[in-house]
KOLFI-649622 format. One line per field, with one value per atom (N, C-alpha, C): x, y, z. Coordinates in Angstrom, 1 decimal. Layout:
% residues N
x: [X ...]
y: [Y ...]
z: [Z ...]
//
This chain:
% residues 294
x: [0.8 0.0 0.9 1.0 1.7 1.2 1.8 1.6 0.5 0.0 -0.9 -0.5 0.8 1.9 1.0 0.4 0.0 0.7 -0.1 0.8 1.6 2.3 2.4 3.2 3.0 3.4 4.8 5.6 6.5 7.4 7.8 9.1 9.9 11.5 12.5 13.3 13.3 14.5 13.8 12.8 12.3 13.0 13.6 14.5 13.5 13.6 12.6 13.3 13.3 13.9 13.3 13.8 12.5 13.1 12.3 13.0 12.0 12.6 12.0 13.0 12.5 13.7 13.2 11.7 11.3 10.6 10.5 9.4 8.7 7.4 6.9 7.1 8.5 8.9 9.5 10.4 11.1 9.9 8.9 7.7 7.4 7.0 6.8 8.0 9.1 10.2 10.7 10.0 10.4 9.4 8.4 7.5 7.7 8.1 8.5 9.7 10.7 11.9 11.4 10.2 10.1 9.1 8.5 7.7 8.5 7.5 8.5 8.9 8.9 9.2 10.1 11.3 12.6 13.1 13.3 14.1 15.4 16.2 17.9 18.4 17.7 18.8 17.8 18.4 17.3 18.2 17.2 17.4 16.8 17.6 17.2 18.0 17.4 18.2 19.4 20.6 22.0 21.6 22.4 22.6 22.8 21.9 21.9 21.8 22.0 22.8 21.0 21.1 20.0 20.1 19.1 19.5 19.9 20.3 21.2 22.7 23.0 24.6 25.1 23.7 23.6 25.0 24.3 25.1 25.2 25.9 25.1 24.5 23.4 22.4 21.9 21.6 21.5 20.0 19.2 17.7 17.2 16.3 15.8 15.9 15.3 15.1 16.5 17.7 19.2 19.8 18.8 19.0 18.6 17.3 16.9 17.5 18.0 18.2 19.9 20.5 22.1 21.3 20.5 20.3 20.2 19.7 18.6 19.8 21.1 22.1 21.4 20.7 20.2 21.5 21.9 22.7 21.6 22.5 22.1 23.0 22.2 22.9 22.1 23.0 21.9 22.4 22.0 22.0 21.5 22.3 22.1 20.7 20.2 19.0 19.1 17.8 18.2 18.8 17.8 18.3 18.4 20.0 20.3 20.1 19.9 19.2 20.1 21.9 22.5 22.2 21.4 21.2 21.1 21.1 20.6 21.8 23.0 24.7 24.6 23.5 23.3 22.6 21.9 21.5 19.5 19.3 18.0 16.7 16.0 15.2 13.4 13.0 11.8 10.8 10.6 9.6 10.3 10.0 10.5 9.1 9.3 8.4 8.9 7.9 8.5 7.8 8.0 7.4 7.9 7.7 7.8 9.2 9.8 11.2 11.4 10.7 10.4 11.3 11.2 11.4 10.6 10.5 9.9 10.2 9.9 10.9 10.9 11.9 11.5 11.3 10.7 10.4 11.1 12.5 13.7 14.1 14.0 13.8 12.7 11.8 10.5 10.4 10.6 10.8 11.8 12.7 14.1 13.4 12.5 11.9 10.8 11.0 10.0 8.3 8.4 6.7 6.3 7.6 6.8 7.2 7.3 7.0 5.7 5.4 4.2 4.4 3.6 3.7 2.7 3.2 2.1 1.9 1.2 0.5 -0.3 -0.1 -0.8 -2.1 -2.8 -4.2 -5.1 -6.2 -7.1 -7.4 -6.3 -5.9 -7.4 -7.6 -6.6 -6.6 -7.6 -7.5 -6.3 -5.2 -4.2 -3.0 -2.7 -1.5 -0.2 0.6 1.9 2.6 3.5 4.4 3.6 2.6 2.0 0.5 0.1 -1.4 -1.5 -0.6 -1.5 -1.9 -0.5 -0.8 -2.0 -2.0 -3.4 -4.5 -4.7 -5.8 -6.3 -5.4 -5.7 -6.2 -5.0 -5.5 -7.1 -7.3 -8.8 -9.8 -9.6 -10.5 -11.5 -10.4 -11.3 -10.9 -11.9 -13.0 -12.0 -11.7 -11.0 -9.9 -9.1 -7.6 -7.5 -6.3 -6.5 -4.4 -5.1 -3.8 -4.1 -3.2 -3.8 -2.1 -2.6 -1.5 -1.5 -0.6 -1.2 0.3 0.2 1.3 1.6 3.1 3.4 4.0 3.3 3.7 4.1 4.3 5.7 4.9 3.5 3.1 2.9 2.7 2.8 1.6 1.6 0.3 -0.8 -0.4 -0.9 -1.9 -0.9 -0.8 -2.2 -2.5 -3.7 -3.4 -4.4 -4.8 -5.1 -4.0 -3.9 -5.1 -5.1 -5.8 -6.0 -7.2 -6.9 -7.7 -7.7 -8.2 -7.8 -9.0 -9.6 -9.5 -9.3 -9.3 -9.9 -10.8 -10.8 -9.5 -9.9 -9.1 -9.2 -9.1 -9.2 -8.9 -9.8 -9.4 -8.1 -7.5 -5.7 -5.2 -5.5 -4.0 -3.3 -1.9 -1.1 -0.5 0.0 1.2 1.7 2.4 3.1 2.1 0.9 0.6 0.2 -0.4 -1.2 0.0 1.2 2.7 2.5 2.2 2.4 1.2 0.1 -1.1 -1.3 -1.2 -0.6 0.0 1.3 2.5 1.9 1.9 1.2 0.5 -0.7 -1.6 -1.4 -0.9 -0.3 0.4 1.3 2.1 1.4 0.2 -0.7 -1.4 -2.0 -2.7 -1.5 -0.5 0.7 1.0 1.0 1.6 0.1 -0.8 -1.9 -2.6 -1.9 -2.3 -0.8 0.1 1.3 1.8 0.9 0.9 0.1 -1.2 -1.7 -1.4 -0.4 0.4 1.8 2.2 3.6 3.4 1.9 1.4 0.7 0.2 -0.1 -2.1 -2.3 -4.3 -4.8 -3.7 -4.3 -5.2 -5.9 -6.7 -6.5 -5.9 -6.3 -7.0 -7.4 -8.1 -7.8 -8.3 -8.2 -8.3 -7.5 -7.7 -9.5 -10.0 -11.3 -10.3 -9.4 -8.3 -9.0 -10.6 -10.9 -11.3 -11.0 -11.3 -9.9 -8.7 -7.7 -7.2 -6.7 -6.2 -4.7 -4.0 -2.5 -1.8 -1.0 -0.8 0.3 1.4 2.9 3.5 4.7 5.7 5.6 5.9 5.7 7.2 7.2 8.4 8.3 9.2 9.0 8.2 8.5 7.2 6.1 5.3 4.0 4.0 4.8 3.9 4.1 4.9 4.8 3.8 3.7 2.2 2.0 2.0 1.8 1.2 1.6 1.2 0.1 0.2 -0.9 -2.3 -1.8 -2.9 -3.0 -3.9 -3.4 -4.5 -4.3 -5.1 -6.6 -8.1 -9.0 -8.9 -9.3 -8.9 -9.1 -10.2 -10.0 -9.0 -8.7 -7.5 -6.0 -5.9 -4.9 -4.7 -5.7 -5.8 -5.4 -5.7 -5.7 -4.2 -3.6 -2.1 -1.3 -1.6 -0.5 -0.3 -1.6 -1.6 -1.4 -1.0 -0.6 0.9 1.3 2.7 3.8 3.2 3.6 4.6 5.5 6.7 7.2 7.3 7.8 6.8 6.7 8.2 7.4 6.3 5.5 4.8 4.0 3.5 4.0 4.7 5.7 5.5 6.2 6.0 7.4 7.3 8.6 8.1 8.3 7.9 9.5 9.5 10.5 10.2 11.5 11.5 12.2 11.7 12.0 13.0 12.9 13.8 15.4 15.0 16.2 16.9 16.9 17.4 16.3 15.7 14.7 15.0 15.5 16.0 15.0 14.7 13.5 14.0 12.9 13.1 11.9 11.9 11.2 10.4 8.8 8.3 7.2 7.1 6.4 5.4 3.8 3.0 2.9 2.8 2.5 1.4 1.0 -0.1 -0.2 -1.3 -1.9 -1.6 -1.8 -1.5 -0.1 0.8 2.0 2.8 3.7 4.3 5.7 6.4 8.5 8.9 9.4 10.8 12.0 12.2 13.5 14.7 15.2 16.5 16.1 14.6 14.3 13.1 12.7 12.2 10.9 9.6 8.4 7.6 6.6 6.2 4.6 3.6 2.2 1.9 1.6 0.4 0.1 0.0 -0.6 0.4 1.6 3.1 3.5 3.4 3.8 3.8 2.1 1.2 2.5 2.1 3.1 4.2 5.2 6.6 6.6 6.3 5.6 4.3 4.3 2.5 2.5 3.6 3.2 3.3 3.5 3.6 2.2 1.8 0.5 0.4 0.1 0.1 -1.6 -1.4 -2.7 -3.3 -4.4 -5.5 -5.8 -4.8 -4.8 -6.1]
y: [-1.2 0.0 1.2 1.7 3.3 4.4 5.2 6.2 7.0 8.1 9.3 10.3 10.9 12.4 13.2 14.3 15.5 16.7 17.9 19.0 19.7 19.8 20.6 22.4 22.8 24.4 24.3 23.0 22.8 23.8 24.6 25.6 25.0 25.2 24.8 24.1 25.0 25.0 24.1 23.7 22.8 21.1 21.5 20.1 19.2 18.3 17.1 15.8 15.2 14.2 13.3 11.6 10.7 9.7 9.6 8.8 7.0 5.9 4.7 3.9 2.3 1.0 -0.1 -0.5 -1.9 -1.9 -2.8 -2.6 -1.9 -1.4 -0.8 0.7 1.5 2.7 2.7 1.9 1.6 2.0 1.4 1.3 3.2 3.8 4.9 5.2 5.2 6.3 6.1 4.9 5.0 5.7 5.9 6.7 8.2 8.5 9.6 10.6 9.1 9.9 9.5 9.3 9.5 10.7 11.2 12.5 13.8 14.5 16.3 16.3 15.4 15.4 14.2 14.0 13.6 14.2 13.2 13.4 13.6 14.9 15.2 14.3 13.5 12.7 11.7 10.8 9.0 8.7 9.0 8.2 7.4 5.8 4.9 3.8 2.5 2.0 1.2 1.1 0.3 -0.7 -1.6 -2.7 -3.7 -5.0 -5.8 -6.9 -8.2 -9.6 -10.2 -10.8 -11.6 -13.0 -13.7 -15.0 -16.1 -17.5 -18.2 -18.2 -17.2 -16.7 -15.5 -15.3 -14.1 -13.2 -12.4 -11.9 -10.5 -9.2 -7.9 -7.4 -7.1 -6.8 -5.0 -4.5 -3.0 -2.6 -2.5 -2.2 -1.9 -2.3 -2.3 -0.4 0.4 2.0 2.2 1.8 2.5 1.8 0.9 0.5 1.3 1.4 2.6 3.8 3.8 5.4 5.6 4.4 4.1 4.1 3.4 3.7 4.8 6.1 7.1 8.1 7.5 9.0 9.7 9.1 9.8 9.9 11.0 10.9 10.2 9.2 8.2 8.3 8.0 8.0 7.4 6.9 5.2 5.3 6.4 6.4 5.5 5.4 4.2 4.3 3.5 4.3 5.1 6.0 7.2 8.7 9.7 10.3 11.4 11.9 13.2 14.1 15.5 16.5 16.8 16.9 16.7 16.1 15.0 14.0 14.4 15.7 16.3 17.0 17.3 17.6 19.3 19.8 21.4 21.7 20.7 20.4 20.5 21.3 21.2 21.0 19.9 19.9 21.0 21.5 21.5 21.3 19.9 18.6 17.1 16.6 15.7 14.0 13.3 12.4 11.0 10.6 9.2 7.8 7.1 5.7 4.6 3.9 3.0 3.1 3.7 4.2 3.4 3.1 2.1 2.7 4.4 4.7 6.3 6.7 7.8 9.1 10.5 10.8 12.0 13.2 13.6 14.9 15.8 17.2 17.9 18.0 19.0 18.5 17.2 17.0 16.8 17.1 17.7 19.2 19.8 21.0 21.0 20.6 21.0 21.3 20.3 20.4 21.5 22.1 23.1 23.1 22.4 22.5 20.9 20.5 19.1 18.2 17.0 15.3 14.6 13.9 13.8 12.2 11.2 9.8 9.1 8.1 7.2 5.7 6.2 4.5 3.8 2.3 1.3 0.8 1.8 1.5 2.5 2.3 3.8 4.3 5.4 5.7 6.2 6.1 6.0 4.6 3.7 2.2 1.7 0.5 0.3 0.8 2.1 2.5 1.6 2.0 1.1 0.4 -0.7 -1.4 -2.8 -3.2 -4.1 -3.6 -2.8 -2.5 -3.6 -3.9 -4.9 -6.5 -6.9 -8.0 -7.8 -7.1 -7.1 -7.1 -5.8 -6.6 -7.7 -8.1 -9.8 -11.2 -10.3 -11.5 -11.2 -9.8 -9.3 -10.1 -10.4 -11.1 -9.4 -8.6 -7.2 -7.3 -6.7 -6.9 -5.9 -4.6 -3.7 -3.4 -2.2 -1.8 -0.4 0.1 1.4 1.9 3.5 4.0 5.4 6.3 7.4 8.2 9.0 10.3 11.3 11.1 11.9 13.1 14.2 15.0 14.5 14.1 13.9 14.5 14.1 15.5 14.0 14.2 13.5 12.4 12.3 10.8 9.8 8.6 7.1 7.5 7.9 7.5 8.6 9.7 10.3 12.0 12.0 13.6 14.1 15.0 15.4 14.6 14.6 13.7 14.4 14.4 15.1 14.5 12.6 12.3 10.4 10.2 8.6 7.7 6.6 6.1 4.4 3.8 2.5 1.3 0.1 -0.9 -1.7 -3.0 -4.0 -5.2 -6.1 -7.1 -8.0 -9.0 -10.3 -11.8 -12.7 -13.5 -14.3 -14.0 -14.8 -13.9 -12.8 -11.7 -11.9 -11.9 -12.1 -10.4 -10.8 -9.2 -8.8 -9.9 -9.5 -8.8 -9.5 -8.6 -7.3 -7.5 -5.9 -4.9 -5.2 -4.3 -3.8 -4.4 -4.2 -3.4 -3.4 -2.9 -1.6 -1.6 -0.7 0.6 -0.1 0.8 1.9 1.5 2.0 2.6 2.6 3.5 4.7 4.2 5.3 6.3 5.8 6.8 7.4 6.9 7.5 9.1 8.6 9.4 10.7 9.9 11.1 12.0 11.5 12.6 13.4 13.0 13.7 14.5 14.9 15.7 16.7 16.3 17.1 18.3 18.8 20.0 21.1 20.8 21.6 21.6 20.7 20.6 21.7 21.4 22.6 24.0 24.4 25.4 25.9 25.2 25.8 25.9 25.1 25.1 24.0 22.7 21.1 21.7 21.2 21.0 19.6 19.9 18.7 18.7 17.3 17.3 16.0 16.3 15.8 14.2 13.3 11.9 12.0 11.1 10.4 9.6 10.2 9.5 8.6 8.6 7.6 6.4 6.5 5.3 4.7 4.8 4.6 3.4 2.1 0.9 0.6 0.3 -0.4 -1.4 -1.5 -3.1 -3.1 -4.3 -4.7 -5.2 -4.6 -5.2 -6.9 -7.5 -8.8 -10.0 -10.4 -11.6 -12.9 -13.2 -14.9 -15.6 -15.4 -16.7 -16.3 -15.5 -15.0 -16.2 -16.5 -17.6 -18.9 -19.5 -20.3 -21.0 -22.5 -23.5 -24.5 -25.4 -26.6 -27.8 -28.6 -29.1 -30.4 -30.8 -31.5 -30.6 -29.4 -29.0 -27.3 -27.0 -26.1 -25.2 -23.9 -23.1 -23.4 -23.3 -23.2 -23.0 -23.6 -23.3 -22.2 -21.2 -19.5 -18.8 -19.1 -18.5 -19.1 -20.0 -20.8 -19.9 -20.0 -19.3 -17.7 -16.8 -15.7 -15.9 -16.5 -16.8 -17.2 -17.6 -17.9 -16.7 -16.4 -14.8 -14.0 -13.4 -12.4 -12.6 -13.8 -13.9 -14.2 -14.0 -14.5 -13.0 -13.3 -14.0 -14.2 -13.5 -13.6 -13.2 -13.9 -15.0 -16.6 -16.4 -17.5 -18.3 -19.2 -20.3 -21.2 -21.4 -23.0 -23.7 -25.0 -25.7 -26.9 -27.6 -28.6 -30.3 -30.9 -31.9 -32.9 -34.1 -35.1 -36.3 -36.0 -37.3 -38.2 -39.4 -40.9 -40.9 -41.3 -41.7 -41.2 -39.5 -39.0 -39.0 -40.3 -40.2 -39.6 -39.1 -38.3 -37.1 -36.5 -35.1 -34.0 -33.3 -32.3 -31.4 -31.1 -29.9 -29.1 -27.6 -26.7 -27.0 -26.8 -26.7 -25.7 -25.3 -24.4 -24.1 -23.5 -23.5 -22.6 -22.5 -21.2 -21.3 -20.0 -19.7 -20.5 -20.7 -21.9 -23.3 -23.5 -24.5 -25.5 -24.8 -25.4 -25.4 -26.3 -26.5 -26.7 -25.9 -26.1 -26.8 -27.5 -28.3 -27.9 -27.5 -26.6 -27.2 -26.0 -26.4 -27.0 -27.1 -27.9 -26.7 -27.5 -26.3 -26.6 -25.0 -25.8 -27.1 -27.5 -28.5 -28.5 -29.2 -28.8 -30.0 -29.5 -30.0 -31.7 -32.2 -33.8 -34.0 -33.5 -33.9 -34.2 -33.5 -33.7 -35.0 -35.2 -36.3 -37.5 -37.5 -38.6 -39.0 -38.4 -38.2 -38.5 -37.9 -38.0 -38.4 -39.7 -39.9 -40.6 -40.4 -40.6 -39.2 -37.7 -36.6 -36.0 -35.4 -34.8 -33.2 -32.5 -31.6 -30.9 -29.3 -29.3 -28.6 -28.9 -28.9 -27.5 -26.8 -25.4 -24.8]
z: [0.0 0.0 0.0 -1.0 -1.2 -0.4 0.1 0.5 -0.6 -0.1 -1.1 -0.4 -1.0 -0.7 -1.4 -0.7 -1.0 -1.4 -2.3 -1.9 -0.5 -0.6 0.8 0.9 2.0 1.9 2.9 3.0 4.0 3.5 4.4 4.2 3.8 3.0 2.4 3.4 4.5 5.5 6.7 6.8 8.0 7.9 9.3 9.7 10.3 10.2 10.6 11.6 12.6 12.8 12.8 13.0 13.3 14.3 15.4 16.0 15.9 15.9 15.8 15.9 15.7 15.7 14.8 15.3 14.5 13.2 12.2 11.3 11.2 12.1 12.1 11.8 12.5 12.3 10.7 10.6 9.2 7.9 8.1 7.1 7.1 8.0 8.3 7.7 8.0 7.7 6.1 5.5 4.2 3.5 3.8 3.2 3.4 4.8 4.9 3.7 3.9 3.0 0.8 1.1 -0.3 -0.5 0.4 0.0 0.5 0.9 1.0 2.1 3.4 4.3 4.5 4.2 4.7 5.7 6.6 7.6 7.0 8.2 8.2 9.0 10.4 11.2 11.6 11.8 12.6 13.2 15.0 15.9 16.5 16.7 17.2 18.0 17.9 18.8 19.0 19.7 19.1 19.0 18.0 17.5 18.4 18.0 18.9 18.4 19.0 18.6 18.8 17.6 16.6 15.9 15.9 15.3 16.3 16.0 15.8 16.5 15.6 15.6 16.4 17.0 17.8 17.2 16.1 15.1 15.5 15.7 15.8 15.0 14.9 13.7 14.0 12.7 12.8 12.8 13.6 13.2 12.1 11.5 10.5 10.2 10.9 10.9 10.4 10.7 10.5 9.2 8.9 7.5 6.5 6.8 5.5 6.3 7.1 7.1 6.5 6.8 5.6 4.4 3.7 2.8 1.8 2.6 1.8 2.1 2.9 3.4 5.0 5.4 6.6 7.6 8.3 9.4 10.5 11.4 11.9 13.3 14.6 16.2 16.6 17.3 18.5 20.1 20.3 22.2 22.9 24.3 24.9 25.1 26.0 27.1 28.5 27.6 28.5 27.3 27.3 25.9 26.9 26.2 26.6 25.3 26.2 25.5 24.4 24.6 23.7 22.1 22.0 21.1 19.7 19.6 18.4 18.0 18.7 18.5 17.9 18.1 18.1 16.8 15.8 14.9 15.5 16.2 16.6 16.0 16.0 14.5 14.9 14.0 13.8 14.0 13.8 14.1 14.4 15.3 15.1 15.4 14.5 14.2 15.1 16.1 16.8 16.7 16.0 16.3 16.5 17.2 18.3 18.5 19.2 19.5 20.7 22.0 23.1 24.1 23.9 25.2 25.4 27.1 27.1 26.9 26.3 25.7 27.0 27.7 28.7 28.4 28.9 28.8 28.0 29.0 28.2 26.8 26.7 25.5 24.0 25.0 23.7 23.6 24.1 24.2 23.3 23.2 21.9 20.6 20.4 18.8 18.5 17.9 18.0 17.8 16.8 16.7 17.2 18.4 19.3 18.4 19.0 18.6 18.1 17.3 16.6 16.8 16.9 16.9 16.7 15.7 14.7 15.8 16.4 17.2 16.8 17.0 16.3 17.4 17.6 17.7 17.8 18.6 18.4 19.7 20.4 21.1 21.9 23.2 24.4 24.8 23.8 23.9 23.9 24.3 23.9 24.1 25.1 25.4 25.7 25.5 26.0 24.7 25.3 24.3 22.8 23.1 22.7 22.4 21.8 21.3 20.3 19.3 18.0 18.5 19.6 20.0 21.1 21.6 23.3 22.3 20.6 20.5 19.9 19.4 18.8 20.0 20.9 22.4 22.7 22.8 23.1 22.2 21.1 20.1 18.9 19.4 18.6 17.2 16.7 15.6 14.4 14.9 14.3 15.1 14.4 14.7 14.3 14.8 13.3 14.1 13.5 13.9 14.5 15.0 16.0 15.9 15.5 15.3 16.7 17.7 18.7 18.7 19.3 19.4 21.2 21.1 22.5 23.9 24.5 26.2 26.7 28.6 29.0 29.7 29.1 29.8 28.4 29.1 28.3 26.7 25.7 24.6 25.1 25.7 26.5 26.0 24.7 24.4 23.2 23.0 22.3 20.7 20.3 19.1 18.0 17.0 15.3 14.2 14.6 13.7 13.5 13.2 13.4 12.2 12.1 11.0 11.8 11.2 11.6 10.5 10.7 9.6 10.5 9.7 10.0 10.7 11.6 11.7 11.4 10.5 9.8 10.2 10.2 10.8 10.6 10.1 9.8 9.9 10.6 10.7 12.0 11.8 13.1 13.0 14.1 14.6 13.7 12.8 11.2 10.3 10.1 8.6 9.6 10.7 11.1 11.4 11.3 11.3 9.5 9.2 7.6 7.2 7.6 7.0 8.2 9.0 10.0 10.0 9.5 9.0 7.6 7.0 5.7 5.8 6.6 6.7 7.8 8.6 9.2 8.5 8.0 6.2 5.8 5.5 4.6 5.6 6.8 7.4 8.1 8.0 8.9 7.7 6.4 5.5 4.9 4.7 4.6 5.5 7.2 8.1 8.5 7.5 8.0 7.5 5.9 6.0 6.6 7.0 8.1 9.6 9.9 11.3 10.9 10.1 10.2 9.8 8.9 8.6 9.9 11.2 12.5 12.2 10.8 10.5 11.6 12.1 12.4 13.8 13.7 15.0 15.5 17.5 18.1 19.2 19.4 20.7 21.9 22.9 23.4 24.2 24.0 24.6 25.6 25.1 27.0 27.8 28.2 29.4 30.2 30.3 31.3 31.0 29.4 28.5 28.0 28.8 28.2 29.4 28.2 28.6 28.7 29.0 29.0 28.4 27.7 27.7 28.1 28.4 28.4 27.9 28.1 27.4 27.2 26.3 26.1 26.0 26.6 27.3 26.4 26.5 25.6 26.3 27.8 28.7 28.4 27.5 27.5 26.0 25.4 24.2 25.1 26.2 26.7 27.0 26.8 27.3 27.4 28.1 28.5 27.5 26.9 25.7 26.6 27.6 28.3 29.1 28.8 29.7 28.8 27.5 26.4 26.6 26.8 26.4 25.6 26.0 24.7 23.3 22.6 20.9 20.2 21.0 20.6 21.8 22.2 23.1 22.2 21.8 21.3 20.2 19.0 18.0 18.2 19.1 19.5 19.9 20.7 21.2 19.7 18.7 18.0 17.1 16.6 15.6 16.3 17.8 18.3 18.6 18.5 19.1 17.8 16.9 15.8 14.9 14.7 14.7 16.0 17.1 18.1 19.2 20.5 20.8 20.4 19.3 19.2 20.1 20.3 21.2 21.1 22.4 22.5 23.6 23.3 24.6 24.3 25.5 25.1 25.7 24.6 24.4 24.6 25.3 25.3 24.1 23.3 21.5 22.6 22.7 23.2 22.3 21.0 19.6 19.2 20.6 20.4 22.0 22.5 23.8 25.1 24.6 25.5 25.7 24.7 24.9 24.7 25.7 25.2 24.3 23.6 22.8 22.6 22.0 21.5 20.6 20.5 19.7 19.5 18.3 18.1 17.1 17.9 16.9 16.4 15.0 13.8 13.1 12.7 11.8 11.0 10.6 8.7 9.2 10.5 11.0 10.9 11.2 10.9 12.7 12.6 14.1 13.4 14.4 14.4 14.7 15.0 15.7 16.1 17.0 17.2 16.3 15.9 14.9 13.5 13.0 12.0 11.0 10.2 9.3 9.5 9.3 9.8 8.7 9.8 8.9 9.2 8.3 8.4 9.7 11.3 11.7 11.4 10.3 10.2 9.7 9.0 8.9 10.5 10.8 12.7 13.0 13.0 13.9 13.2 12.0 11.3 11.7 11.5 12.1 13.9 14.5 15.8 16.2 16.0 16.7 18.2 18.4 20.2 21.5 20.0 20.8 20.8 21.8 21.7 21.1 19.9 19.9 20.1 20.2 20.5 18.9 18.6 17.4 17.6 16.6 16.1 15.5]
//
């Protein structure tokens, strides 16, 4: 889904920053740097050991931002006001960056921080909105453009827009259909936000929910004793790609050595170390392990 880049009346000289780290920001920031608003600097988070080979890997955000020539900084945690090296931007754009950002430091940017959240705010606050609503079993999703002050998902609201949720969507596609549309609705409210026309309003704070950060023990589960099959279902397409639904089962065949296994969307289960395989491929291969009926 392409962006729809409008005209805009952006001044020549307006510095922009963006701060983000996962897919989700990346998706945003490449849309950004192909309309009138390219970011001058992306910040996000250091590089960190991934995979296997626990390799050091560069976040997806500092990819495209090597890519497009973006100057690029990855402060620890914990951002000092310094961060911006006297290069003070204008606007600066934040999504899912995964930290809070603090006063003296919104205050630097001039016309404030703007941030593309993935749900329909004040529902959903915190680190995990797409997964909480998939666990909820909700019907729809959307995105919510809020401008940010120094509490959590907190700040007055630029603008929002709603999709359906589908029954086979995991965390992955709703990152993907998500992202895009947020693109879409952030660049289509961002000439009347730096022109000083946007109207915002304010959060129903008393309608506003939480969610948490999300741990690998949260796809964990007992393969003798499994979650209901719409909780099941709801646990695989929320946890999906990561940290998935697993459990550890002992192969007799292999000594008795436990291993990882894992269920995935379209009915397919892992084998740690092995490639996935469908469900009744399983049963076959293993019919003395009990899996649970996806």
């Amino acid at each position: 889904m392409n962006p729809t880049i409008p005209p805009t009346n952006r001044p020549n000289d307006l510095k922009i920053a963006f701060f983000g780290t996962p897919r989700f920001a990346q998706i945003v920031l490449e849309n950004l740097i192909s309309s009138d608003f390219k970011p001058f600097l992306v910040v996000t988070a250091p590089d960190a050991k991934s995979g296997r080979g626990q390799m050091l890997t560069p976040p997806p955000v500092k990819q495209t931002a090597i890519g497009a020539g973006i100057r690029v900084t990855q402060p620890i945690p914990g951002l000092d006001p310094e961060i911006f090296s006297g290069s003070d931007p204008d606007l600066t754009i934040l999504v899912a960056y995964g930290q809070i950002i603090t006063k003296e430091v919104l205050e630097i940017s001039k016309l404030g921080f703007l941030n593309v959240h993935p749900s329909l705010l004040p529902k959903y606050r915190g680190p995990s909105p797409i997964q909480q609503a998939i666990l909820d079993g909700e019907k729809t999703s959307g995105v919510t453009i809020i401008k940010l002050d120094e509490e959590l998902d907190h700040g007055p609201i630029l603008g929002q827009r709603e999709i359906p949720i589908e029954a086979n969507d995991t965390h992955l596609t709703l990152i993907e259909k998500l992202g895009a549309i947020g693109s879409n609705l952030l660049l289509e409210l961002l000439p009347d936000y730096v022109s000083g026309k946007a109207k915002l309003s304010d959060q129903d704070h008393p309608k506003a929910t939480l969610t948490k950060k999300i741990t690998k023990e949260d796809g964990h589960i007992d393969f003798s004793n499994p979650p209901d099959a719409r909780t099941l279902d709801r646990m695989i397409r929320a946890y999906y790609p990561w940290p998935t639904v697993w459990g550890e089962i002992e192969v007799k065949s292999e000594k008795g050595k436990v291993q990882r296994v894992k269920l995935l969307p379209e009915k397919m289960v892992q084998m740690e170390g092995k490639n996935p395989i469908t469900i009744e491929m399983f049963a076959k291969l293993y019919p003395a392990i009990y899996i649970p009926i996806i």
